[in-house]
N, CA, C and O atoms as CSV, one atom per row, in Angstrom:
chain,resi,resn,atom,element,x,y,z
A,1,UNK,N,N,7.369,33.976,122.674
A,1,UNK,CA,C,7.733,33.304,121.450
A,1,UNK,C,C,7.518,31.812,121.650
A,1,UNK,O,O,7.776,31.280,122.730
A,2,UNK,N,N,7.052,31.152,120.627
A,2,UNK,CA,C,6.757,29.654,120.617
A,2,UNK,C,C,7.777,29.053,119.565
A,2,UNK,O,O,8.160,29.417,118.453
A,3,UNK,N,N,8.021,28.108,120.289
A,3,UNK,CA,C,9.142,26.806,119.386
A,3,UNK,C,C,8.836,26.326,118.681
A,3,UNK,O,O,7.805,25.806,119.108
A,4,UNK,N,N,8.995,25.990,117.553
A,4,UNK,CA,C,8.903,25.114,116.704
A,4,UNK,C,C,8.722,23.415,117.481
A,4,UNK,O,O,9.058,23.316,118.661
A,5,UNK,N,N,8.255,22.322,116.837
A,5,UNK,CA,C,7.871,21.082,117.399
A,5,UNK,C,C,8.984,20.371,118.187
A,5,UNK,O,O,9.066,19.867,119.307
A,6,UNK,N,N,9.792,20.536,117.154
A,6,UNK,CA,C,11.396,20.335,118.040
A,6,UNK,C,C,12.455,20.964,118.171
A,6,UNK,O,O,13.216,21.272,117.253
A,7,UNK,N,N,12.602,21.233,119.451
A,7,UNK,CA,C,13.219,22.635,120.033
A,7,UNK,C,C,14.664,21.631,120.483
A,7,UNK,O,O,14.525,20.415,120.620
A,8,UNK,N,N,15.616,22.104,120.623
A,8,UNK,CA,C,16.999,22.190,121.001
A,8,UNK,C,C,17.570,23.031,122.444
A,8,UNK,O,O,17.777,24.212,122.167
A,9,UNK,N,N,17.785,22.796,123.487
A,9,UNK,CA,C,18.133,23.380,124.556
A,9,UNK,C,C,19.720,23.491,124.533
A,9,UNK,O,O,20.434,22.496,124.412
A,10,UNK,N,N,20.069,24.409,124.624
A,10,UNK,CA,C,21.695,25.480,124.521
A,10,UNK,C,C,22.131,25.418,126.109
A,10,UNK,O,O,21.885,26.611,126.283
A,11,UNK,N,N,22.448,25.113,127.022
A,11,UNK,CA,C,22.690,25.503,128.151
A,11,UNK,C,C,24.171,25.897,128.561
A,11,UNK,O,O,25.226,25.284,128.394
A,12,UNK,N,N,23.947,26.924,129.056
A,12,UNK,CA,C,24.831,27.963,129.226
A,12,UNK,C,C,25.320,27.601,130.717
A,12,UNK,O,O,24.273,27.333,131.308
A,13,UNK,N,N,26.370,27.463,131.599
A,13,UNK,CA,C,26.621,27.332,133.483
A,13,UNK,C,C,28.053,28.182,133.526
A,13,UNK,O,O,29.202,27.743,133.478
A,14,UNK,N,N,27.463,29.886,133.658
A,14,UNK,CA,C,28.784,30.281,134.270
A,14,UNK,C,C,29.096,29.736,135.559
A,14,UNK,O,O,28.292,28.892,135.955
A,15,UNK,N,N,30.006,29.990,136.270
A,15,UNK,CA,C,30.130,30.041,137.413
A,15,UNK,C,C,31.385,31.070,138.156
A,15,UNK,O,O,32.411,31.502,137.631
A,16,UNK,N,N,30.941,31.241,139.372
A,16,UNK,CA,C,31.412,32.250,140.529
A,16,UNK,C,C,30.812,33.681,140.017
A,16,UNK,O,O,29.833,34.280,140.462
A,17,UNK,N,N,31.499,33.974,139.181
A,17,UNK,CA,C,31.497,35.453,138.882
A,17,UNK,C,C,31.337,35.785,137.496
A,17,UNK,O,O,32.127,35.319,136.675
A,18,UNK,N,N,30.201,36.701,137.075
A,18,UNK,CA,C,30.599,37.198,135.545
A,18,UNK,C,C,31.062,38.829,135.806
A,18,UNK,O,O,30.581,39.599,136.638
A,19,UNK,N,N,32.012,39.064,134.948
A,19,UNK,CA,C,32.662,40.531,135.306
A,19,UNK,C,C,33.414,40.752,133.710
A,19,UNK,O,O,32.918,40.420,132.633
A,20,UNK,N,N,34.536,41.307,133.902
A,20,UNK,CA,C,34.635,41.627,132.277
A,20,UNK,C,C,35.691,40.447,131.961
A,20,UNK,O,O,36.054,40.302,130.793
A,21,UNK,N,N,36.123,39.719,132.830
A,21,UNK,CA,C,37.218,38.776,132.208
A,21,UNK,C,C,36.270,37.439,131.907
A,21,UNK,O,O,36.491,36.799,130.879
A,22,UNK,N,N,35.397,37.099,132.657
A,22,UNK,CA,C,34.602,35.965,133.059
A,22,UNK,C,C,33.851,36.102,131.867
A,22,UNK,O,O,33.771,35.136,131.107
A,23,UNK,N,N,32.921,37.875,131.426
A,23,UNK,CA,C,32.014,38.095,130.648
A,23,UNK,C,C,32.558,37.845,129.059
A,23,UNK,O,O,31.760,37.669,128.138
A,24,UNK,N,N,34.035,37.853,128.867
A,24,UNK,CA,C,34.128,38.221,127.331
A,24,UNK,C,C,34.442,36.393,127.213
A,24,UNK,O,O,34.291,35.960,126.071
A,25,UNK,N,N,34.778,35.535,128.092
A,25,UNK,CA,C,34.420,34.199,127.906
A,25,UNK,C,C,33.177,33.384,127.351
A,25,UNK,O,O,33.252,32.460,126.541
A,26,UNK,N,N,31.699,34.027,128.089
A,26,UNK,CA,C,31.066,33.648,128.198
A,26,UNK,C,C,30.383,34.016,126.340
A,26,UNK,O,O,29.890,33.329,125.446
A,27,UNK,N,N,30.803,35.749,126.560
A,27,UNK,CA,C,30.476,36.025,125.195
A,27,UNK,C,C,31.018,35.004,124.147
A,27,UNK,O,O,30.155,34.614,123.360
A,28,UNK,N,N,32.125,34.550,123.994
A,28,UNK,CA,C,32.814,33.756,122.938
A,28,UNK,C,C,32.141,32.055,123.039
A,28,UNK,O,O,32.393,31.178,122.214
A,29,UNK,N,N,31.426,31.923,124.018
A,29,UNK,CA,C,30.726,30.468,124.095
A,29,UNK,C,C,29.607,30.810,123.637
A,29,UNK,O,O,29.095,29.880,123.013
A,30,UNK,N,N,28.731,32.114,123.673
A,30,UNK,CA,C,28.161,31.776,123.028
A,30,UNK,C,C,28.120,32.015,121.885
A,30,UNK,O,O,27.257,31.423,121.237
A,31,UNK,N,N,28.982,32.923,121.214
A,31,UNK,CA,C,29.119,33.195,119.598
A,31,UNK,C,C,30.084,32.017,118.859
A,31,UNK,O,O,30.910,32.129,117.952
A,32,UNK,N,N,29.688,30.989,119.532
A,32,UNK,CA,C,30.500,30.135,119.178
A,32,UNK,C,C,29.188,28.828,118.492
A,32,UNK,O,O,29.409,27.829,117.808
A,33,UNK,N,N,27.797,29.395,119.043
A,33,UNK,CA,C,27.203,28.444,118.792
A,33,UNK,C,C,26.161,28.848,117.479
A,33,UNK,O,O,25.671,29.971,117.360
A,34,UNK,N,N,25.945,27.831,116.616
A,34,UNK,CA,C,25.563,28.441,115.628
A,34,UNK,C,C,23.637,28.245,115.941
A,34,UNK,O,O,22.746,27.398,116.007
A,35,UNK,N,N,23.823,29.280,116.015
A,35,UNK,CA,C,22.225,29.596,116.214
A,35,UNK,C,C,21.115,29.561,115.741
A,35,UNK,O,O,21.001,30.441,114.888
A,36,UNK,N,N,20.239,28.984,115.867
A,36,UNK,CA,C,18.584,28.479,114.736
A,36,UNK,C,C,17.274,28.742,115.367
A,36,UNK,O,O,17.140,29.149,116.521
A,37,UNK,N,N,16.524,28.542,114.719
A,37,UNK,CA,C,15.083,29.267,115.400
A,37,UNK,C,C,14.384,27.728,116.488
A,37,UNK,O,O,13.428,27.716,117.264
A,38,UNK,N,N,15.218,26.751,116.146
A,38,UNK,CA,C,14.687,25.349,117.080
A,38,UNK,C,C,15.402,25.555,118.600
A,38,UNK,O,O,15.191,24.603,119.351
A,39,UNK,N,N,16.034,26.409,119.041
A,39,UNK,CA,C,16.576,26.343,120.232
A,39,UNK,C,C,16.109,27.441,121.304
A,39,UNK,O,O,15.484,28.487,121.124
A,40,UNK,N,N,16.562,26.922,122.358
A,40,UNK,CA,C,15.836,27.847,123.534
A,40,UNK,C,C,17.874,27.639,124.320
A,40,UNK,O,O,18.666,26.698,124.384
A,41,UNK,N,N,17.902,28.984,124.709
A,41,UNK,CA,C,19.325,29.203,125.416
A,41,UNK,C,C,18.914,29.499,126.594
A,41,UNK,O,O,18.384,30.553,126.947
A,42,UNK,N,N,19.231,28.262,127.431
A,42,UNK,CA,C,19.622,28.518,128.960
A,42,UNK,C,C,20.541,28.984,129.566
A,42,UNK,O,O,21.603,28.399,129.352
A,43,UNK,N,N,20.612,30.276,130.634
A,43,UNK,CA,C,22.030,30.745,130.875
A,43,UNK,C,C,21.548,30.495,132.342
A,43,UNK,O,O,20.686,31.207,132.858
A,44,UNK,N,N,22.181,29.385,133.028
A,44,UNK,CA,C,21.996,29.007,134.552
A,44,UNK,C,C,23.018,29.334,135.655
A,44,UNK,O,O,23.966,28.629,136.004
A,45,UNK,N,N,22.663,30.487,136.121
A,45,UNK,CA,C,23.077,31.250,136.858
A,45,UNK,C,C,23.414,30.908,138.423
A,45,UNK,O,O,23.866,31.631,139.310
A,46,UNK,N,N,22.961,29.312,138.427
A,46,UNK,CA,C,23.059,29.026,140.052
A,46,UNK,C,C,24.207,29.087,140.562
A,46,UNK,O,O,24.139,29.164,141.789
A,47,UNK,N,N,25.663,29.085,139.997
A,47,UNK,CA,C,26.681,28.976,140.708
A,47,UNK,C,C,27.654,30.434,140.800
A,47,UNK,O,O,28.742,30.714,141.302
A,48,UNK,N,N,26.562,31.202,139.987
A,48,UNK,CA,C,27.149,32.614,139.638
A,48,UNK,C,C,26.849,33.857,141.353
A,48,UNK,O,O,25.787,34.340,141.746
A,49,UNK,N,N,27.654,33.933,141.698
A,49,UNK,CA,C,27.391,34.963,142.821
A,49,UNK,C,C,27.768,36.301,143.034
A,49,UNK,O,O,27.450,36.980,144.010
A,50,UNK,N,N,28.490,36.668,142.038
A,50,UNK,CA,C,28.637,38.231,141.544
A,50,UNK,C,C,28.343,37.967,140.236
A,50,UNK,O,O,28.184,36.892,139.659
A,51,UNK,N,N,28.277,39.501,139.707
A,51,UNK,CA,C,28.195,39.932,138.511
A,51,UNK,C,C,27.711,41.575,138.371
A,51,UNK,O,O,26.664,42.105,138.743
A,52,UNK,N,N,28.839,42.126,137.720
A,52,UNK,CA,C,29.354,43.657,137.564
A,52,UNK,C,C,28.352,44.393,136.576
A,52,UNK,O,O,27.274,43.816,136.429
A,53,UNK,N,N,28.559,45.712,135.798
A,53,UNK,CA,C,27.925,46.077,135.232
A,53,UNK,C,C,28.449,45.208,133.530
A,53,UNK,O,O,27.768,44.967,132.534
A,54,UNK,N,N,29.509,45.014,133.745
A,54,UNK,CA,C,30.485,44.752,132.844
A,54,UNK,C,C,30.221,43.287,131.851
A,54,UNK,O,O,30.591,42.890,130.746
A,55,UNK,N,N,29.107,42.636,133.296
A,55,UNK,CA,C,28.787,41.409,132.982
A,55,UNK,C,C,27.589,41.210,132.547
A,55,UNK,O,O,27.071,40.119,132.308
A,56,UNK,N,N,27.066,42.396,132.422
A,56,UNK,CA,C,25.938,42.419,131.582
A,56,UNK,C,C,25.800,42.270,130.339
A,56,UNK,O,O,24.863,41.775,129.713
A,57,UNK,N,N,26.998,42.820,129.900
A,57,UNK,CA,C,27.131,42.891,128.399
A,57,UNK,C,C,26.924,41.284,127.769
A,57,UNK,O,O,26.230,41.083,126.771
A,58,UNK,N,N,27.546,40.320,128.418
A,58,UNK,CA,C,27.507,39.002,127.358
A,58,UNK,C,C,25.896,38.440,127.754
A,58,UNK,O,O,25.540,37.471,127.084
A,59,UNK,N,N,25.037,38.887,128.634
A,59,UNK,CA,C,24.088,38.662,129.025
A,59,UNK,C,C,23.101,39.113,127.631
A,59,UNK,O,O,22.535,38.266,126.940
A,60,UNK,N,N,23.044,40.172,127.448
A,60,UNK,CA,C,22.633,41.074,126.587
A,60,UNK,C,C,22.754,41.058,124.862
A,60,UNK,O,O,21.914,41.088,123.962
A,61,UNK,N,N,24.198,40.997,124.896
A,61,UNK,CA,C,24.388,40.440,123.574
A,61,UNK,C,C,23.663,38.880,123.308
A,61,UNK,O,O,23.110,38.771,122.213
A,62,UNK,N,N,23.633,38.000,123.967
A,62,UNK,CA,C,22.869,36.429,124.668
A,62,UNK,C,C,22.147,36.893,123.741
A,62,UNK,O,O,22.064,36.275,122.680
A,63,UNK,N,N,21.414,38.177,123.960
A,63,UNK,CA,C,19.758,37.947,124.047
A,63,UNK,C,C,19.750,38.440,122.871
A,63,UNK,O,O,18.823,38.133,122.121
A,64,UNK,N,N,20.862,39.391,122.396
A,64,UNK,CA,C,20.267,39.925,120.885
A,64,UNK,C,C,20.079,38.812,119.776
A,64,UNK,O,O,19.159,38.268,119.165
A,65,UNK,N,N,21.541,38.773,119.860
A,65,UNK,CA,C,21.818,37.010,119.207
A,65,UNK,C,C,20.774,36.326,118.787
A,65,UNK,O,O,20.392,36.111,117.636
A,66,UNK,N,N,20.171,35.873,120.196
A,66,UNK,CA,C,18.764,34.630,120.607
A,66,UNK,C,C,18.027,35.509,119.685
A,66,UNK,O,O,18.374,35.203,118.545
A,67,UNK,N,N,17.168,36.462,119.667
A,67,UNK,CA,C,16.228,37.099,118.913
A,67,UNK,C,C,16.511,36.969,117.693
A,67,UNK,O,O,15.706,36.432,116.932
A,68,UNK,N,N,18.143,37.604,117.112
A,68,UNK,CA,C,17.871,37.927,115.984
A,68,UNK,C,C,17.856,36.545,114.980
A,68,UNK,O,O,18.051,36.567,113.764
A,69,UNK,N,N,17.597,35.434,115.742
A,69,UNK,CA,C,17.986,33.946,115.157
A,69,UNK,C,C,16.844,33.268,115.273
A,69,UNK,O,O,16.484,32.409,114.467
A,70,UNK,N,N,16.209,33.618,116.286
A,70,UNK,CA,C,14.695,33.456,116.243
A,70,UNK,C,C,14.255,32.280,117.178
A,70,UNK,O,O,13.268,31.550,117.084
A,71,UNK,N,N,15.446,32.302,118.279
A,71,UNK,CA,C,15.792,31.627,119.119
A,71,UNK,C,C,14.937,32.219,120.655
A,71,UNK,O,O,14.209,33.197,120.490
A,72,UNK,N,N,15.043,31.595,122.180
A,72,UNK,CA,C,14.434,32.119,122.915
A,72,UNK,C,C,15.521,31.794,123.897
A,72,UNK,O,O,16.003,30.672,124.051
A,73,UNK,N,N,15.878,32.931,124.574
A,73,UNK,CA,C,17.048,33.348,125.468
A,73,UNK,C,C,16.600,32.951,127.061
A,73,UNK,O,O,15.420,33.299,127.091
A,74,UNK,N,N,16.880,32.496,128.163
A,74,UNK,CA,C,16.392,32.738,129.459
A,74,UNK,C,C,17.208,32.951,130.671
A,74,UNK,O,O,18.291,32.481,130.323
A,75,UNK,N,N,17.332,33.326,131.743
A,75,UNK,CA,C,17.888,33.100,132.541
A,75,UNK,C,C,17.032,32.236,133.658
A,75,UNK,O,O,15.825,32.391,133.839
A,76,UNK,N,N,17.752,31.424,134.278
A,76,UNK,CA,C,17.603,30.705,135.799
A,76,UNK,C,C,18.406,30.382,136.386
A,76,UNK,O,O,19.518,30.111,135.933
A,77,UNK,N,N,17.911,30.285,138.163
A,77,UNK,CA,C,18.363,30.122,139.495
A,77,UNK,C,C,19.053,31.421,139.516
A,77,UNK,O,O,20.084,31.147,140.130
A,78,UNK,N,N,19.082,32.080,139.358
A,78,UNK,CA,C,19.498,33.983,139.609
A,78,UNK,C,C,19.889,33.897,141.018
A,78,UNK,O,O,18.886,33.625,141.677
A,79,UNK,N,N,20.670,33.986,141.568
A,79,UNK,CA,C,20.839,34.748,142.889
A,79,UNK,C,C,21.305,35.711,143.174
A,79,UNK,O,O,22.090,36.374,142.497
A,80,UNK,N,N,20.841,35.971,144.356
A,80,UNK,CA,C,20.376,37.304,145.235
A,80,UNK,C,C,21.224,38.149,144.445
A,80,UNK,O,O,20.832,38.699,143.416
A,81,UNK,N,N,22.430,38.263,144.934
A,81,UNK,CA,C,23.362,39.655,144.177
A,81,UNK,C,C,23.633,39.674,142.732
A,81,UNK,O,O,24.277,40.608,142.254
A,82,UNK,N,N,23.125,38.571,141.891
A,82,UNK,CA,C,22.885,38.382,140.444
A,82,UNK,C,C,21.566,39.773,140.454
A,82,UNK,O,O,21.749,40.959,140.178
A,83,UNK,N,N,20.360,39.131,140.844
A,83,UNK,CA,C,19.252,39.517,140.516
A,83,UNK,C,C,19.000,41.121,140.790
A,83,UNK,O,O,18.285,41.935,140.206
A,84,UNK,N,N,20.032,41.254,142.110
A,84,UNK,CA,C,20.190,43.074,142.249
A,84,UNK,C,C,20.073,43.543,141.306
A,84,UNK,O,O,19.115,44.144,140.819
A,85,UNK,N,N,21.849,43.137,140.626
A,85,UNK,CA,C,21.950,44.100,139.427
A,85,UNK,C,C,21.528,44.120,138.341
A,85,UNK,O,O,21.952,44.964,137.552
A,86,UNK,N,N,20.058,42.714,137.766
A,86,UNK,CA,C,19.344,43.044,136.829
A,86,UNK,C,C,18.146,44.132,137.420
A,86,UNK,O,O,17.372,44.832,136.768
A,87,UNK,N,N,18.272,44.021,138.641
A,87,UNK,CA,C,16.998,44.840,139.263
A,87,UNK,C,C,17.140,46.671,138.706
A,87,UNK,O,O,16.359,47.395,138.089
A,88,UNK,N,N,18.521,46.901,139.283
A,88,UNK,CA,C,18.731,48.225,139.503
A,88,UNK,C,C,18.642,48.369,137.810
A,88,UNK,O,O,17.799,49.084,137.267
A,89,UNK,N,N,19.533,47.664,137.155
A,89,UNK,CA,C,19.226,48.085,135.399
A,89,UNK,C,C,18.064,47.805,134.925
A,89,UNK,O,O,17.903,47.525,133.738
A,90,UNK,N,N,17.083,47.847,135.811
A,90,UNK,CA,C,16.120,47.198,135.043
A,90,UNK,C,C,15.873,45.970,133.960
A,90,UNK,O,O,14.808,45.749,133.383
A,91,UNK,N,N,17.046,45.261,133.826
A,91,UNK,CA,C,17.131,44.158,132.976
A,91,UNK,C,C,16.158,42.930,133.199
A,91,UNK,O,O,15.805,42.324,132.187
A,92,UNK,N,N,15.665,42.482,134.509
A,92,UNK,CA,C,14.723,42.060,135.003
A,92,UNK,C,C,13.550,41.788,134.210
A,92,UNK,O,O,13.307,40.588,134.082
A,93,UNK,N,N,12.733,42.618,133.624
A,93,UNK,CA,C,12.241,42.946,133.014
A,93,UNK,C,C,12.418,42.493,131.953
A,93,UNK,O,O,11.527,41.678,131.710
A,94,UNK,N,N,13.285,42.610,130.971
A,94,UNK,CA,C,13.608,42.374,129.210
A,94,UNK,C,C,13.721,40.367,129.469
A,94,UNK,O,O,13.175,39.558,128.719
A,95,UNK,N,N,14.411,40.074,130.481
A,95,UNK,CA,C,14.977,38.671,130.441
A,95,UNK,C,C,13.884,38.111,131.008
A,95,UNK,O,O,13.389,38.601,132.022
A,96,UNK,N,N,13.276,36.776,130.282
A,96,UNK,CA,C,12.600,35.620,130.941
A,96,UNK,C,C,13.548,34.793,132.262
A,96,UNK,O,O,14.608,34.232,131.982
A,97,UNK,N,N,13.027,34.815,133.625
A,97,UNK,CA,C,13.714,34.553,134.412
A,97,UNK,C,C,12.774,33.545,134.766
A,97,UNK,O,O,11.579,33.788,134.940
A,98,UNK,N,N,13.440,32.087,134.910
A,98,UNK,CA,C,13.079,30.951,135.921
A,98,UNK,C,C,13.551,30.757,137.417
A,98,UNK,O,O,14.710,31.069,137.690
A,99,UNK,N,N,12.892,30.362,138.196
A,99,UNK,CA,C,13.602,29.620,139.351
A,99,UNK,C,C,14.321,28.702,139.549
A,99,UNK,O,O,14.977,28.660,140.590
A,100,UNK,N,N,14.426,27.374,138.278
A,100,UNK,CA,C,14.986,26.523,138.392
A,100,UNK,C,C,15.518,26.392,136.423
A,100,UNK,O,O,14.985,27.060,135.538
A,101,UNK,N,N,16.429,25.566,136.247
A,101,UNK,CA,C,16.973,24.716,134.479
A,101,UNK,C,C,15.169,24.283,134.390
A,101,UNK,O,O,14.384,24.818,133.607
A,102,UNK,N,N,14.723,22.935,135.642
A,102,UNK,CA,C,13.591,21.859,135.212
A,102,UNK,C,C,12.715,23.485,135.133
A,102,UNK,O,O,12.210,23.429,134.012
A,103,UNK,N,N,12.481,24.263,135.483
A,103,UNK,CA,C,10.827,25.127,134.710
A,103,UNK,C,C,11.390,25.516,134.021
A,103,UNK,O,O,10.762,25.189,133.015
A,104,UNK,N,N,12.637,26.315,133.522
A,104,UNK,CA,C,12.312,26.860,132.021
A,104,UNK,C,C,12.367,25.482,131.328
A,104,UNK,O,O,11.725,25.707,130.302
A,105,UNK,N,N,12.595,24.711,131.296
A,105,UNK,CA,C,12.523,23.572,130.453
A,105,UNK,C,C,11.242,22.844,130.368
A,105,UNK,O,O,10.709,22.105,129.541
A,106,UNK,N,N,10.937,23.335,131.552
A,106,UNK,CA,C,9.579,23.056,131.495
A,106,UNK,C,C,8.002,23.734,130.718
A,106,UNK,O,O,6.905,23.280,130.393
A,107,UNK,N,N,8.664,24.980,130.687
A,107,UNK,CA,C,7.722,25.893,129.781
A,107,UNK,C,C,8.017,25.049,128.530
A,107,UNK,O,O,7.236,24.153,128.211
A,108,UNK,N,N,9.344,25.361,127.669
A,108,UNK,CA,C,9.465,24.547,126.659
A,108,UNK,C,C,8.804,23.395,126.432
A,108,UNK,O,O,7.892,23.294,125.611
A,109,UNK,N,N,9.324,22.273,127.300
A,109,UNK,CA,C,8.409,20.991,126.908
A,109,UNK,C,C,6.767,21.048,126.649
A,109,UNK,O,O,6.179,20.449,125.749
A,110,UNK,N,N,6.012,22.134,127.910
A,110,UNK,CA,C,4.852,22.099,127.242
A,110,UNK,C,C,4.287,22.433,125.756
A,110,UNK,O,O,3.187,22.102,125.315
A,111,UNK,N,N,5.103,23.022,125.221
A,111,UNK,CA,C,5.031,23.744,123.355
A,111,UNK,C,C,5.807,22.729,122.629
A,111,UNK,O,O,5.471,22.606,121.451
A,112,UNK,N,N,6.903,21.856,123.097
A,112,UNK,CA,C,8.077,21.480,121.697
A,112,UNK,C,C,8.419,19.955,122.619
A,112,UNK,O,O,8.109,19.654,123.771
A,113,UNK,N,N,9.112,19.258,121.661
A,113,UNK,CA,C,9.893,18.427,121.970
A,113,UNK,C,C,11.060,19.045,122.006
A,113,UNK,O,O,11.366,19.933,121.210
A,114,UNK,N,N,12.050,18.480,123.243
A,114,UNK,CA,C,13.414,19.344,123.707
A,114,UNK,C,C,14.346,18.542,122.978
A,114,UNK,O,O,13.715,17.651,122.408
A,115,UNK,N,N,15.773,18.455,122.709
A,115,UNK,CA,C,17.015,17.700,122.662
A,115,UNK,C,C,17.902,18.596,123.644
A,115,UNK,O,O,17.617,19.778,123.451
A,116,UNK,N,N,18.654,18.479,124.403
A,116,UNK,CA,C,19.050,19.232,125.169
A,116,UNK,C,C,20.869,19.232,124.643
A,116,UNK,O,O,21.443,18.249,124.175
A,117,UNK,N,N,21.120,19.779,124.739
A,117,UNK,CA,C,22.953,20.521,124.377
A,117,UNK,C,C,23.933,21.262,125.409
A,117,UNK,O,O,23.716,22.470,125.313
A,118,UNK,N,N,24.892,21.008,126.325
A,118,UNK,CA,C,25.449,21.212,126.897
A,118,UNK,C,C,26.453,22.681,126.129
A,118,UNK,O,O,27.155,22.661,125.117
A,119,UNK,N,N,26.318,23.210,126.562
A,119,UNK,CA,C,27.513,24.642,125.763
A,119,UNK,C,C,28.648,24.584,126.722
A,119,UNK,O,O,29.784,24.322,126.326
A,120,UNK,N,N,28.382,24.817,127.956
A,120,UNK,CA,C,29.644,24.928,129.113
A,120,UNK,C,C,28.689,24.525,130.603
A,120,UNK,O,O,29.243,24.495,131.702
C-alpha cells in the first residue's frame, strides 16, 4: 500500500511483555486513535520480550483497524521470543516487519512526507 503525499506516523512502544493484561492496554491505545488513510502505525517492539498467544490479539486487531482505514500497520525491532510466536502462528507473514523505527520510516519517507505522532 502507498501513502498519500503526507503521511502521519502513529507510533506505538509496548514494553516488557504483551500478554492479556498488557494486550487489552495496548488494544485501548490504539482504538483510541482516530484513524485516516495519511498514517502509517508503528508498533516498536524493541523493549517487548515476551508475548503470549493472548497478545496477539491487540496485534491483529492493529492491523484490521490499519486496513480497514486505509492506513498501513508495521511491526519493528521484533525480538527473538517476540518473533517465535509470530513464527509458529504464522503471523510473520501477514505483518510488514522492520529491523529498526529509522527503516520502516524509511520505506515511508521514500513515497510520502512523514509528521510523526507519539501514541505511547
Amino acid at each position: 500500500m502507498n501513502l498519500p503525499s503526507e503521511s502521519q506516523v502513529v507510533l506505538f512502544q509496548p514494553v516488557e511483555r504483551i500478554d492479556l493484561q498488557s494486550g487489552i492496554a495496548l488494544n485501548e491505545k490504539m482504538s483510541q486513535i482516530i484513524a485516516n488513510a495519511n498514517q502509517l502505525w508503528v508498533i516498536d517492539l524493541a523493549e517487548v520480550n515476551f508475548m503470549d498467544s493472548s497478545g496477539l490479539v491487540p496485534l491483529v486487531n492493529g492491523l484490521k483497524t490499519a486496513r480497514k482505514n486505509g492506513c498501513r500497520l508495521v511491526l519493528c525491532n521484533v525480538q527473538t521470543p517476540v518473533r517465535l510466536v509470530l513464527e509458529l502462528t504464522q503471523l510473520d507473514s501477514v505483518f510488514e516487519i522492520f529491523d529498526s523505527y529509522e527503516q520502516a520510516v524509511d520505506v515511508v519517507n521514500s513515497e510520502a512526507t512523514v509528521t510523526a505522532v507519539k501514541a505511547i
